[in-house]
C-alpha positions as CSV (number, residue, x, y, z in Angstrom):
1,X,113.0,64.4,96.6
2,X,113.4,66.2,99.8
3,X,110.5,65.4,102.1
4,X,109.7,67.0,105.5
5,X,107.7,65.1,108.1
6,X,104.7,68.1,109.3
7,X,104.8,69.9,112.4
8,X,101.7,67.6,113.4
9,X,101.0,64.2,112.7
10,X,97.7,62.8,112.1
11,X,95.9,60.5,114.5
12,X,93.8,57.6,113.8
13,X,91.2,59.4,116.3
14,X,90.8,62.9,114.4
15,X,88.2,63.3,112.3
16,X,88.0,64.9,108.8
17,X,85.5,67.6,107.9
18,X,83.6,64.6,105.9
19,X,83.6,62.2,108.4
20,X,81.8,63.7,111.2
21,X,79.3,63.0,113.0
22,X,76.4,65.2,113.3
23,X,76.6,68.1,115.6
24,X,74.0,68.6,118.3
25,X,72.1,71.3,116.6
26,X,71.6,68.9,113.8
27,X,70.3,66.3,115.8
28,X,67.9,68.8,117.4
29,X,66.7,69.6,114.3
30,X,66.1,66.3,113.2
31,X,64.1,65.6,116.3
32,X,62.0,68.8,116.4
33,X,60.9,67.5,112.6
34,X,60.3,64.4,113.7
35,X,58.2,65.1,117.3
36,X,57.2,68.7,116.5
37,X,54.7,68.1,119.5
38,X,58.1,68.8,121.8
39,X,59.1,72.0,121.1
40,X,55.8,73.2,120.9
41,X,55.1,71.5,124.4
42,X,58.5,73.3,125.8
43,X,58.2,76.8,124.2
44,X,55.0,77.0,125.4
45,X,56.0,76.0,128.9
46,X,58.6,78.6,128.8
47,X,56.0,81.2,127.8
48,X,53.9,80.6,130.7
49,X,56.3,80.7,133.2
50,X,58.0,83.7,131.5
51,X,53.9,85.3,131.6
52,X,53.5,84.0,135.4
53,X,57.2,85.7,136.5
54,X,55.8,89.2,135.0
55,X,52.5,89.2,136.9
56,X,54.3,88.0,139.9
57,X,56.2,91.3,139.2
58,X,53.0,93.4,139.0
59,X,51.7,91.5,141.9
60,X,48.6,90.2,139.9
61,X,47.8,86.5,141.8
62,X,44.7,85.3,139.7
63,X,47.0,85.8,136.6
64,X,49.8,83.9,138.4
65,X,48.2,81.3,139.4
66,X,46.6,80.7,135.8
67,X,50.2,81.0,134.5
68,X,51.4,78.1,136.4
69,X,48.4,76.5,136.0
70,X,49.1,76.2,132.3
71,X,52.9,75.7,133.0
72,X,51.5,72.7,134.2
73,X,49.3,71.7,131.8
74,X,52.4,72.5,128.7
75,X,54.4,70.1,130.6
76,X,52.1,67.2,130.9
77,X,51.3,67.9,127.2
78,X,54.9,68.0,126.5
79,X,55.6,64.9,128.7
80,X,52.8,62.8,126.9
81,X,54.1,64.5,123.7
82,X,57.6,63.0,124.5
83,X,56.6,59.9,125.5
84,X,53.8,58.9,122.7
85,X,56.5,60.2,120.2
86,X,59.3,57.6,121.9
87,X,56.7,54.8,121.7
88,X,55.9,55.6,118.1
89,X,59.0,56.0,117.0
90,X,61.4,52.9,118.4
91,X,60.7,50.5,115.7
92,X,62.5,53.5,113.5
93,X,65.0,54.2,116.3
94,X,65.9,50.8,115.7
95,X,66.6,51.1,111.8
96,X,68.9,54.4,112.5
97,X,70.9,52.6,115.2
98,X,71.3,49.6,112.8
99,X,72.1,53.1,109.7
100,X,73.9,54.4,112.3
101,X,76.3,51.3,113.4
102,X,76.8,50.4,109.1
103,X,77.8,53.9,108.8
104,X,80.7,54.0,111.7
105,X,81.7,50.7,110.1
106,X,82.3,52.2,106.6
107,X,84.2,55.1,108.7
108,X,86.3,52.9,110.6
109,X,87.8,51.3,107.3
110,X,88.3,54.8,105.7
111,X,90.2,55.5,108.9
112,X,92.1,52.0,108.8
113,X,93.0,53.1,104.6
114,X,93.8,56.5,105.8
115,X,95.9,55.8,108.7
116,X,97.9,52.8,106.7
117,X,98.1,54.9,104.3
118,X,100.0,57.6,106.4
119,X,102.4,54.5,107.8
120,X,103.5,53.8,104.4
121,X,104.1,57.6,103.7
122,X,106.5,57.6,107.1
123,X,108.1,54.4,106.0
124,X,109.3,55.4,102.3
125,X,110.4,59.2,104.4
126,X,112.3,56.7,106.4
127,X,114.0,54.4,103.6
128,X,114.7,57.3,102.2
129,X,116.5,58.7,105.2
130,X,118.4,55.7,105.5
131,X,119.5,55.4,102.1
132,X,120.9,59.4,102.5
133,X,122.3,58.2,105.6
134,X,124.2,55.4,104.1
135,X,124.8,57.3,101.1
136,X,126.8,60.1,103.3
137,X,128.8,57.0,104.9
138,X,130.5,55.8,101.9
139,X,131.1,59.5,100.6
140,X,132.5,60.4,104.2
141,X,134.4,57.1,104.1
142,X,136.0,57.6,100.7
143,X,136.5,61.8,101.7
144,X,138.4,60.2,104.6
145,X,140.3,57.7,102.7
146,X,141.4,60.1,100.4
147,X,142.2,62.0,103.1
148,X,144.5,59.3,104.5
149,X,146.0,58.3,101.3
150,X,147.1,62.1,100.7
151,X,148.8,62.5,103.8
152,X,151.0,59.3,103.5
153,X,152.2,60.0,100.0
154,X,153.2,63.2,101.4
């Protein structure tokens, strides 16, 4: 059983496919769902100042100062949005950090399994190693002896 070590070694700090964490776009998404208010608030903020830069364009100052007006009306509304939602929301911000912490726990002890498991895959490579190594001793030893023994008969 001839075993190779890989070119690359696994680390007790990668991460498999399965095991990661949520990306940023997923935890936008979760949040949009969960305080719709805030995106609305910020798209609509964005809109206005996008309306207010084109009739600054076409010089048209009523319609840019109504613009910004509402600019900053979308931001209180987004502001109160964001804050209302925080308030609402702790006592469940509380449950996912408590979710959150069970599930790193569960994926540090897949890690620990995984990464003893990897030692014990190194350590058989390397008692095997050692038992070819001493295996080529005593058939280089007994090569030599024979060696030996055929040039003093001669």
């Amino acid at each position: 059983m001839a075993s190779r070590l890989p070119g690359k070694m696994p680390s007790s700090f990668e991460g498999d496919d399965e095991t990661e964490e949520e990306n940023i776009l997923q935890k936008m998404w979760f949040k949009s769902k969960q305080q719709p208010l805030v995106p609305f608030g910020t798209l609509a903020t964005t809109v206005a100042i996008i309306l207010a830069t084109k009739s600054i364009r076409q010089k048209d100052r009523i319609n840019t100062q109504k613009y910004f007006r509402y600019r900053v009306g979308f931001q209180a509304f987004t502001l109160a949005a964001l804050v209302i939602g925080g308030w609402y929301y702790q006592s469940e911000t509380e449950q996912q950090k408590i979710t959150r912490e069970e599930a790193m726990k569960v994926k540090a002890k897949a890690r620990e399994k995984l990464w003893i498991e990897e030692l014990e895959r190194r350590d058989a490579i390397i008692q095997e190693r050692k038992k070819r190594l001493e295996s080529s001793k005593s058939e280089l030893k007994r090569v030599a002896e024979e060696g030996f023994k055929s040039e003093e008969s001669k």
